[in-house]
C-alpha positions as CSV (number, residue, x, y, z in Angstrom):
1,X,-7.2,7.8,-17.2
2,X,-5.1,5.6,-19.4
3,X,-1.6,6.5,-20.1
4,X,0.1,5.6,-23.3
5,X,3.6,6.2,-21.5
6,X,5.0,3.8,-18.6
7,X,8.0,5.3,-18.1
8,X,7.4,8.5,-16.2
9,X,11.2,9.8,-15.3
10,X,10.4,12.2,-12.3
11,X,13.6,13.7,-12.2
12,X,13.3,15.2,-14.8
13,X,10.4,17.3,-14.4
14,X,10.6,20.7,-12.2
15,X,8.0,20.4,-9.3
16,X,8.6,23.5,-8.0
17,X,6.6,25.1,-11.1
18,X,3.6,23.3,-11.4
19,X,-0.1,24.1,-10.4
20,X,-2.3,22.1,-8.7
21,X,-4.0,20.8,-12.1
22,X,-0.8,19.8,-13.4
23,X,-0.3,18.1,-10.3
24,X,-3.2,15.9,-10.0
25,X,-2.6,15.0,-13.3
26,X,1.3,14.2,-12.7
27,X,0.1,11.9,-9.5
28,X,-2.7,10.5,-11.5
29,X,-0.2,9.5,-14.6
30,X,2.3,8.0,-12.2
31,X,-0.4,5.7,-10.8
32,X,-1.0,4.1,-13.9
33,X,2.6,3.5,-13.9
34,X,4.1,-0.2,-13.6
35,X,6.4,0.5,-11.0
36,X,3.8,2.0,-8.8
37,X,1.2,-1.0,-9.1
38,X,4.3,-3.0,-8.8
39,X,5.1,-1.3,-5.3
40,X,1.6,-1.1,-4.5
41,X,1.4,-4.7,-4.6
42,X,4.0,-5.4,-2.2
43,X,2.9,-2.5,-0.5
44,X,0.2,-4.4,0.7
45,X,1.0,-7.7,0.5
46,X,3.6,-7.0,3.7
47,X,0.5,-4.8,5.5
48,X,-1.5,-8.5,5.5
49,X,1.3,-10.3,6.5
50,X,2.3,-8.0,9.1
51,X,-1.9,-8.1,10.4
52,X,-2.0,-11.8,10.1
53,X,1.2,-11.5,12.4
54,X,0.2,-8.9,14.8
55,X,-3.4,-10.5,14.9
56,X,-1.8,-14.0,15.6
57,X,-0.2,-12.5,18.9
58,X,-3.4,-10.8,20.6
59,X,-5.1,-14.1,19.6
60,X,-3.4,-16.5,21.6
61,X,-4.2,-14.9,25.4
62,X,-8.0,-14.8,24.0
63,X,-7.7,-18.4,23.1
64,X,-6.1,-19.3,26.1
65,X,-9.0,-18.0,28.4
66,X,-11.6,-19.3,25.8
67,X,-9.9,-22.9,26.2
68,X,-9.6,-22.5,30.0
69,X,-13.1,-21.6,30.5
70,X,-14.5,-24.0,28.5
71,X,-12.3,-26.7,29.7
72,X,-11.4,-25.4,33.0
């Protein structure tokens, strides 16, 4: 769904008076949005730094006891 508009102000629309069709429609026009593939790609640009991160920790005891069985 293409969006001729980028600039989606969200505080100015009521939420409290919308259906679930206009909703879907409001959520699906925001993610065409700049800002939210912007966010989206920081978004998960930290979530592979912070599994590269966490992964390098439980790594090390398992390449520890790989080296010291191999090595022993």
């Amino acid at each position: 769904m293409k969006q001729n508009n980028q600039n989606i102000d969200l505080t100015k629309v009521d939420l409290t008076q919308l259906d679930s069709e206009s909703m879907d429609r409001l959520i699906d026009a925001f993610k065409g949005t700049q800002y939210y593939k912007h966010q989206n790609k920081i978004a998960k640009n930290f979530a592979a730094i912070i599994f590269l991160i966490v992964g390098s920790i439980f790594m090390v005891p398992v390449l520890f006891t790989v080296y010291a069985l191999i090595f022993g």
